[in-house]
VOGU-3710 file (C-alpha; in Angstrom, 3 decimals, decimal comma):
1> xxxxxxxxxx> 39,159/53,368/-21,671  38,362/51,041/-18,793  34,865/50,985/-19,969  36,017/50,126/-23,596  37,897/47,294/-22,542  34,948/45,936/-19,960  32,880/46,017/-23,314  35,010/44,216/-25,620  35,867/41,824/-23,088  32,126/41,427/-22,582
11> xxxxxxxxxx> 31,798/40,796/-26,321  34,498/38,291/-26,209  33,186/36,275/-23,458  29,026/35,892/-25,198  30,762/35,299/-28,178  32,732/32,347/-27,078  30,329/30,403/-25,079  27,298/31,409/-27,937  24,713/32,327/-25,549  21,415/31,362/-28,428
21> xxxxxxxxxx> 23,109/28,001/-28,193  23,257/27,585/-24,598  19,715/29,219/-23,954  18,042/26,713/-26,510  19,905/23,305/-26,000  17,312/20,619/-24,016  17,340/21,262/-20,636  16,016/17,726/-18,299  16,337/18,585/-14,868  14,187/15,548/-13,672
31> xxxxxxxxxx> 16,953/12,974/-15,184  19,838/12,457/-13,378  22,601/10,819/-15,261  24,512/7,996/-14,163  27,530/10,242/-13,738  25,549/12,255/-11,397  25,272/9,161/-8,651  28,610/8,854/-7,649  29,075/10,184/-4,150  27,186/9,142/-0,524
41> xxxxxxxxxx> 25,166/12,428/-0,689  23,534/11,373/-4,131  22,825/8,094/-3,229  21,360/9,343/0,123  19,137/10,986/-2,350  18,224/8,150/-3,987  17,252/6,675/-0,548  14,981/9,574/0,244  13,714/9,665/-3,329  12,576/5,641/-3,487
51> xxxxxxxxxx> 10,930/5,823/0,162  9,001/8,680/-1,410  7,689/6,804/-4,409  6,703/3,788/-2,038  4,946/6,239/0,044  2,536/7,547/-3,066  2,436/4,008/-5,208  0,601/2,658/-1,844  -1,533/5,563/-1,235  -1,197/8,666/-3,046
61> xxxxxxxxxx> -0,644/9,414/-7,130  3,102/8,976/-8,626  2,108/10,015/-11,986  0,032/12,842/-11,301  0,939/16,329/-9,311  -2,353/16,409/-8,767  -2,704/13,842/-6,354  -5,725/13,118/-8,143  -5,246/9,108/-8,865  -4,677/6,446/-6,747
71> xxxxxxxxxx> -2,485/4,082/-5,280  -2,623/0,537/-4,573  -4,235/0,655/-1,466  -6,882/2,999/-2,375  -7,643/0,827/-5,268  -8,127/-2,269/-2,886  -10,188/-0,275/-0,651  -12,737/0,408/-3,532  -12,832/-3,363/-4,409  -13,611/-4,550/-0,893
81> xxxxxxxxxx> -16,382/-3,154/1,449  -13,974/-0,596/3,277  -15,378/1,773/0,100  -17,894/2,599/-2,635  -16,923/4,541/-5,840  -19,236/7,302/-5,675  -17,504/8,950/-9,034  -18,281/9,508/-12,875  -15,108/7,529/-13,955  -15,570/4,065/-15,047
91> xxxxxxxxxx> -12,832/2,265/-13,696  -13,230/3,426/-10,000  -17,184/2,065/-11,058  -15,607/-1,041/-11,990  -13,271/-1,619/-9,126  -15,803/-1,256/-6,573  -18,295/-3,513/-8,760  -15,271/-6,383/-8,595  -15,092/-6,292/-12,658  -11,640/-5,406/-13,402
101> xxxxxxxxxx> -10,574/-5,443/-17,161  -7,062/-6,435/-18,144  -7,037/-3,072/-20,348  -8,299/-0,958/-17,057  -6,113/2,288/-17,222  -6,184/3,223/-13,615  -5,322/-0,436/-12,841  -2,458/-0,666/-15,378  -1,360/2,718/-13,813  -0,969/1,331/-9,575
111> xxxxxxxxxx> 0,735/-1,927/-11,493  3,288/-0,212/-13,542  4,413/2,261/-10,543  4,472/-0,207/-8,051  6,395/-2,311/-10,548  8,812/0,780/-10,947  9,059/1,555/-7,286  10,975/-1,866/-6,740  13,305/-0,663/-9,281  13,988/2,486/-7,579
121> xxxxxxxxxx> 14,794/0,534/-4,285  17,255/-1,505/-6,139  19,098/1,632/-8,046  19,393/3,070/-4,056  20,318/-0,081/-2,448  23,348/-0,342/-5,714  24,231/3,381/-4,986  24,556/3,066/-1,475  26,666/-0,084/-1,377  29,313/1,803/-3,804
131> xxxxxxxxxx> 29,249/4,916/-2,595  27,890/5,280/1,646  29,325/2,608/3,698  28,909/3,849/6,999  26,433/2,831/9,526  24,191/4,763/8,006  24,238/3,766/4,842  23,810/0,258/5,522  20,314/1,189/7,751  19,490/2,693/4,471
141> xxxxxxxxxx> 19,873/-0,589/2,173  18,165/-2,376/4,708  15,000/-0,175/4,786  15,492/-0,133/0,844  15,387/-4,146/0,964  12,316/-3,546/3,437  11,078/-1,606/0,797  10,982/-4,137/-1,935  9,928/-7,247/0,382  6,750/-4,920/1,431
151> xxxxxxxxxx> 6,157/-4,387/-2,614  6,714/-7,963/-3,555  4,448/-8,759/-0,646  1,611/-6,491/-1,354  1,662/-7,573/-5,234  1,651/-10,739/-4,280  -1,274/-10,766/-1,735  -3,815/-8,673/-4,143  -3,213/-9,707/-8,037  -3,452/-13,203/-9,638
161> xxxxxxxxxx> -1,459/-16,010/-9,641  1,325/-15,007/-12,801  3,430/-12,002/-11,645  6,519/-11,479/-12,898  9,041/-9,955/-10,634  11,677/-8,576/-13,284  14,362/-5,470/-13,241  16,560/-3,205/-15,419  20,173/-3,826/-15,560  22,547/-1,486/-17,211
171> xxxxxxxxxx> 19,446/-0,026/-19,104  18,646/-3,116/-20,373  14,932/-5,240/-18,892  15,547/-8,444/-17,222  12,423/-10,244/-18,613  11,616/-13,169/-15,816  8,700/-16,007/-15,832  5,457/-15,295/-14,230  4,804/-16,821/-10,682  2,375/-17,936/-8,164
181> xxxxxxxxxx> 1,249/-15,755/-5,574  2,719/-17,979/-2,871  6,729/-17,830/-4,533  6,134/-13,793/-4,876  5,822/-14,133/-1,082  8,712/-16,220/-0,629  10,849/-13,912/-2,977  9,370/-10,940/-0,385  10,791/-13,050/2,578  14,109/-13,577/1,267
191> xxxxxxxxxx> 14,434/-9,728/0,634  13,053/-9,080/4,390  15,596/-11,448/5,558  18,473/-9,907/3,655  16,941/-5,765/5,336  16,925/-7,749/8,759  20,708/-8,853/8,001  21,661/-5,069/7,201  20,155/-3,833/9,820  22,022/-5,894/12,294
201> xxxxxxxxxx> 25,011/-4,738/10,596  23,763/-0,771/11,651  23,768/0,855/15,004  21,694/-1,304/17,060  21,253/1,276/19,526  19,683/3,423/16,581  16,211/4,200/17,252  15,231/4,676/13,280  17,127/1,266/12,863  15,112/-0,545/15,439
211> xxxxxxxxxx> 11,689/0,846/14,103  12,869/-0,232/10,317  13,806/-3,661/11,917  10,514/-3,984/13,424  8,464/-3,116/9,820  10,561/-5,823/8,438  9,522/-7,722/11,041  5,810/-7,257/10,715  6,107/-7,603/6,859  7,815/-10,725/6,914
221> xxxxxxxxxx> 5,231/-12,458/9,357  2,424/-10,928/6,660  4,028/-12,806/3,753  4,023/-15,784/6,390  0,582/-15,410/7,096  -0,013/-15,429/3,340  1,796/-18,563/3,362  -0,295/-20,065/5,885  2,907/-20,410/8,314  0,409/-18,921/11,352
231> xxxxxxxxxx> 2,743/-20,373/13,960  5,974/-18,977/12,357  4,403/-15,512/11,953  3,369/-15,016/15,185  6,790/-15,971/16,671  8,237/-13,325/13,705  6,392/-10,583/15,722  6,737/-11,336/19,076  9,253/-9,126/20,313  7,204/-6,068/19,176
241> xxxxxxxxxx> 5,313/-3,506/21,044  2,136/-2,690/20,444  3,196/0,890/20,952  5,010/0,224/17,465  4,454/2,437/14,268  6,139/2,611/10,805  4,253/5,673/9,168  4,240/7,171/5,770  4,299/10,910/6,557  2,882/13,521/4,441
251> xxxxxxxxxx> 2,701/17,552/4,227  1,888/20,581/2,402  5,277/20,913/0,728  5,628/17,179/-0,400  2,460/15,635/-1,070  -1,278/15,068/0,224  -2,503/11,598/2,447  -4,826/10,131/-0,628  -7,993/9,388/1,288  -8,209/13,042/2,387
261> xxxxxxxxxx> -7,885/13,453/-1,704  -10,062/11,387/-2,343  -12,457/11,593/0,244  -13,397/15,156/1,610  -11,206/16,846/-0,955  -12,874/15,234/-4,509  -15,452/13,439/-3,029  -14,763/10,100/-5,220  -15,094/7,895/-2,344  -17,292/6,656/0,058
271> xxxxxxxxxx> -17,161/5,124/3,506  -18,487/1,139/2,754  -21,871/0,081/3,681  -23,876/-2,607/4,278  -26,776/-1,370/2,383  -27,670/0,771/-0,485  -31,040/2,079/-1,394  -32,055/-0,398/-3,862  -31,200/-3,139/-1,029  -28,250/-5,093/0,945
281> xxxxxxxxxx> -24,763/-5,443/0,183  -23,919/-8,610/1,088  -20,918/-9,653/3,594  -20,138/-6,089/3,599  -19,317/-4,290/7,198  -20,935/-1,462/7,803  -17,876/1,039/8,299  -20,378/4,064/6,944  -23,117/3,514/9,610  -21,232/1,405/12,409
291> xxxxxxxxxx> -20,676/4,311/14,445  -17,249/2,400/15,592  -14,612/4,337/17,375  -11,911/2,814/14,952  -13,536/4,071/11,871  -14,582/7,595/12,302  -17,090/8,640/9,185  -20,069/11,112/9,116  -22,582/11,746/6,397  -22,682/15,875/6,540
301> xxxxxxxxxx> -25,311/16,303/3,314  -22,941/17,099/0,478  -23,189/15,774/-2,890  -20,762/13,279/-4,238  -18,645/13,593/-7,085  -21,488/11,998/-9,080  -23,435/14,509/-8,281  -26,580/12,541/-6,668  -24,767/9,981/-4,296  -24,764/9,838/-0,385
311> xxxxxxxxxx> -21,642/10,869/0,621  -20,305/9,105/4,107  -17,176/11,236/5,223  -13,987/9,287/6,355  -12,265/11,679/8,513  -9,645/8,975/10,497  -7,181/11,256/7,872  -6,094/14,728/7,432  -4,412/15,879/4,433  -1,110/16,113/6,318
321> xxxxxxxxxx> -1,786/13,064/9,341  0,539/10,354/9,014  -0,658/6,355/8,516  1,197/3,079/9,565  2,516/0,808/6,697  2,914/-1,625/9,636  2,197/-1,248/13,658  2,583/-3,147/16,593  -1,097/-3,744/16,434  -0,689/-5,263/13,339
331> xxxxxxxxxx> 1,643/-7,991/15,387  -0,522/-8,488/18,001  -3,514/-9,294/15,455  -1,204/-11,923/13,757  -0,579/-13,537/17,230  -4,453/-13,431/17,440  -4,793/-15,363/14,342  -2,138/-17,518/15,246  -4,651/-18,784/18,516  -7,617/-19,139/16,163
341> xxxxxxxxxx> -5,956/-21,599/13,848  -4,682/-23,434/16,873  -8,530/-23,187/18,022  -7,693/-21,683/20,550  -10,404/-19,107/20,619  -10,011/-17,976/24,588  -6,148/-17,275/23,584  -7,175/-15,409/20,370  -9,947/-13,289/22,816  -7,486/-12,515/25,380
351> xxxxxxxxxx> -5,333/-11,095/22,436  -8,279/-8,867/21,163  -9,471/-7,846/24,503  -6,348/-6,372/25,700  -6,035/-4,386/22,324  -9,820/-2,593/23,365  -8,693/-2,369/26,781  -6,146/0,208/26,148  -6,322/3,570/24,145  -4,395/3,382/20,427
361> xxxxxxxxxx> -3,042/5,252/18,323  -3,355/4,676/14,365  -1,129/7,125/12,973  -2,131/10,179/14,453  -5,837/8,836/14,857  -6,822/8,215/18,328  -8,405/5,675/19,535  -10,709/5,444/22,720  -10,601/2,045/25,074  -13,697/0,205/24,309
371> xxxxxxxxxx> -15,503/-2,433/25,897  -14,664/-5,833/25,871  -16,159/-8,675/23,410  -17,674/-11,579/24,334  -15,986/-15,191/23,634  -17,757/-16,532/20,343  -19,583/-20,278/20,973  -17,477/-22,259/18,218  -14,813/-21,992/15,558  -17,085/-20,167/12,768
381> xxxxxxxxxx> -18,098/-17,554/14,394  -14,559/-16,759/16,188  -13,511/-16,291/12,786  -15,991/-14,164/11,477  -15,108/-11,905/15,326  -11,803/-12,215/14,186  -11,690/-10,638/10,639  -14,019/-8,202/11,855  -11,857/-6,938/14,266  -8,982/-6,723/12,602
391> xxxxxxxxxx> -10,957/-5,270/9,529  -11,639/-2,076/11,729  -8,142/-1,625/13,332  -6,732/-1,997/9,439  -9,376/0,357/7,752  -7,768/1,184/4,816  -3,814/0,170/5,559  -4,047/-2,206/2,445  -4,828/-5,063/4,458  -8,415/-6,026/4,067
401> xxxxxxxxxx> -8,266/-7,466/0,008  -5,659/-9,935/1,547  -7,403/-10,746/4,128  -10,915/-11,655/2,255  -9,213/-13,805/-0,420  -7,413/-15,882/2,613  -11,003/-16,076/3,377  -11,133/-18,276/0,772  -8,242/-19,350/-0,226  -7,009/-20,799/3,576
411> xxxxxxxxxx> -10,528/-20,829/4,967  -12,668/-22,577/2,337  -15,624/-20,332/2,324  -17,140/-19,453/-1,091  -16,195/-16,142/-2,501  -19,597/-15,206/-2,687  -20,291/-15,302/1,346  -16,647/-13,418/1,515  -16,576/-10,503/-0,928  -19,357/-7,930/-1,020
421> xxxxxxxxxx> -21,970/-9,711/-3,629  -25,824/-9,334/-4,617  -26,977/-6,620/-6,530  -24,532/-3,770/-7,694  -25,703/-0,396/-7,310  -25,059/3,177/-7,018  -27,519/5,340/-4,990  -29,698/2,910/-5,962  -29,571/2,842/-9,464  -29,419/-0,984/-10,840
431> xxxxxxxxxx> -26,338/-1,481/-12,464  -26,109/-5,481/-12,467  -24,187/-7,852/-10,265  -21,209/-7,677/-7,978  -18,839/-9,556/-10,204  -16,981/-12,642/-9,138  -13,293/-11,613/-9,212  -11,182/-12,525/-6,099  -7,817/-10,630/-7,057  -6,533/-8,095/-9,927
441> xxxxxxxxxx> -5,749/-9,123/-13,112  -2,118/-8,504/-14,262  -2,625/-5,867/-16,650  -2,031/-6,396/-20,658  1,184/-3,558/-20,459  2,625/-6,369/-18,958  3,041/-8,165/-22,361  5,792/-6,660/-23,202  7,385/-9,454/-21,086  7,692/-12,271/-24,012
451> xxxxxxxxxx> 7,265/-14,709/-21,038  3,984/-12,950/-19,665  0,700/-14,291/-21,910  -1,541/-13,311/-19,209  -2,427/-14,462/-15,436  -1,486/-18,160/-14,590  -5,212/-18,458/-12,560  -7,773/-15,835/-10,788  -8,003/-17,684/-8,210  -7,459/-16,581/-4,424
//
């Protein structure tokens, strides 16, 4: 009897909820509904989720579980001198050779993410002013503001003149007009200043809310430096130690550091060089063959991805090691550049000098005290010292593309004596010119902006 009834009961229970129907009907666990966002703890999660996606659209592969494509600083890195493509695919090829097509599919990939991550920082900072207003919460919009000034800044600093810096409201695109590099940094300003207003609405005494303070700090004085506001930028930074570090973290259970992808794991990349087989690469550093304590790269004998090129290790990053987004000794080198465009080269020196003096740490990268530099005779060659330097204590932080088009752009020095140049080859086999592009080119997805006809100018 009791078994009868647990039967029919059963019976009436499947039959009621139809369990074909509930099996089949489209499941989408990676969409979260708007209904789904309504307390503190989910937009917490929306925090943790955007800081994420800035972590892998900068170095690492939002698109792909894999962690087999790039972000934006690895793409920079293969169309400066910190790298060489040493890879079958035709777009890394064409990075590194500085001839970047608007239809480039890797490109349009690191544009449309990076695009996208802003978004998600908006839809966390929205969430968390509704729905977390303790002290916490606000820390949290301010890094999320820190967030999209660092975006805006890094868009601005690497792609042409003629980015437009729209969002989604309510579903629906907010289409804006394309602008010069130099308002995309202002627009990252205003958004630092408004994560540095936040923040002094948290606990002061928080030690996560001074470090986020500081990377707004150090971002801010970038976009200043971009601006040519050396003066400004250096007084931006100078409450922060050198000890200083805002890291993107990575592990096993979340995802890989990109260079150690790309680098010993595929073997797409290559440390830069100054030479190739067929000849020199001009204006590039050395980082493969410098032997430089900041840099750390050894060529073991293994065969590129290519399968034929010399393969120069970078090994300053484990698959799990942590790397700054922004550091202390990013501050001191904008003070530094602060003294050379006052020409005042023994301030600048003193500056550099005490960075060598010391051991550093780059994320979890040690770095030995080294000897100090001589003064340089005159202006020129302080600056060439200069950019140098800070080349090797950046290596492949998404600094250096910046720093070659101010080259040109607030230096006046031809991009052809800036960017690597001459003959373009791989291993040695001829494959034309370095090309003559100074930034990337917005890419043609873009278009779907009825205000966006393509870049304003290429120039730096």
């Amino acid at each position: 009897m009791t078994t009868a009834v647990v039967v029919v009961g059963g019976m009436l229970v499947l039959g009621a909820c139809d369990v074909n129907k509930e099996l089949l009907q489209p499941q989408q666990p990676g969409v979260i509904s708007p209904g789904a966002v309504t307390t503190a703890t989910a937009a917490d999660a929306l925090w943790a989720g955007a800081l994420a996606y800035w972590n892998k659209v900068m170095n690492g592969s939002p698109t792909d579980t894999g962690s087999n494509q790039e972000g934006l600083w690895n793409w920079e890195g293969l169309f400066t001198d910190e790298l060489r493509s040493v890879d079958t695919f035709s777009q890394r090829n064409d990075a590194d050779q500085r001839n970047e097509a608007t239809n480039d599919a890797l490109l349009t990939t690191i544009y449309n993410t990076t695009q996208q991550a802003r978004g998600r920082a908006r839809d966390a900072i929205n969430a968390l002013l509704t729905y977390d207003k303790s002290a916490t919460g606000t820390q949290h919009v301010g890094e999320m503001y820190l967030m999209m000034g660092y975006i805006e800044m890094q868009l601005s600093s690497v792609f042409c003149n003629g980015i437009p810096f729209g969002e989604t409201v309510n579903a629906q695109p907010q289409y804006t007009q394309p602008v010069m590099d130099s308002v995309g940094s202002k627009l990252a300003i205003s958004r630092l200043d408004t994560a540095l207003t936040y923040l002094s609405q948290a606990d002061p005494t928080d030690s996560s809310t001074i470090n986020i303070k500081f990377a707004a700090l150090v971002t801010k004085a970038r976009a200043q430096v971009d601006l040519a506001d050396f003066a400004g930028a250096a007084a931006t930074v100078a409450s922060i130690p050198t000890s200083f570090q805002y890291n993107f973290n990575y592990s096993n259970t979340t995802f890989d550091n990109e260079w150690w992808v790309q680098q010993p794991s595929v073997k797409r990349y290559s440390a830069g060089d100054s030479v190739d087989l067929a000849g020199p690469i001009l204006n590039a550093i050395p980082f493969a063959e410098l032997n430089d304590p900041r840099v750390s790269v050894s060529n073991e004998g293994l065969t590129a991805e290519d399968g034929h090129s010399v393969l120069w290790l970078v090994h300053n990053w484990g698959r799990d090691d942590p790397i700054p987004v922004v550091s202390g000794i990013d501050a001191r080198l904008i003070e530094a550049e602060a003294k050379l465009r006052a020409q005042d080269i023994g301030g600048m020196m003193t500056i550099l000098n005490a960075l060598r003096a010391s051991p550093q740490v780059i994320g979890a990268y040690q770095v030995p005290a080294m000897t100090a530099l001589a003064t340089p005779p005159d202006l020129n060659s302080a600056t060439d010292l200069f950019f140098r330097e800070k080349a090797l204590w950046q290596f492949e932080r998404g600094y250096r593309m910046d720093d070659l088009r101010r080259l040109v752009r607030q230096y006046s020095r031809p991009q052809n004596t800036v960017f690597p140049s001459g003959n373009f080859t791989r291993n040695g086999t001829p494959s034309g010119q370095f090309g003559t592009q100074v930034a990337f080119p917005v890419p043609d997805r873009e278009k779907t902006n009825p205000n966006f006809q393509g870049c304003i100018d290429t120039k730096a």
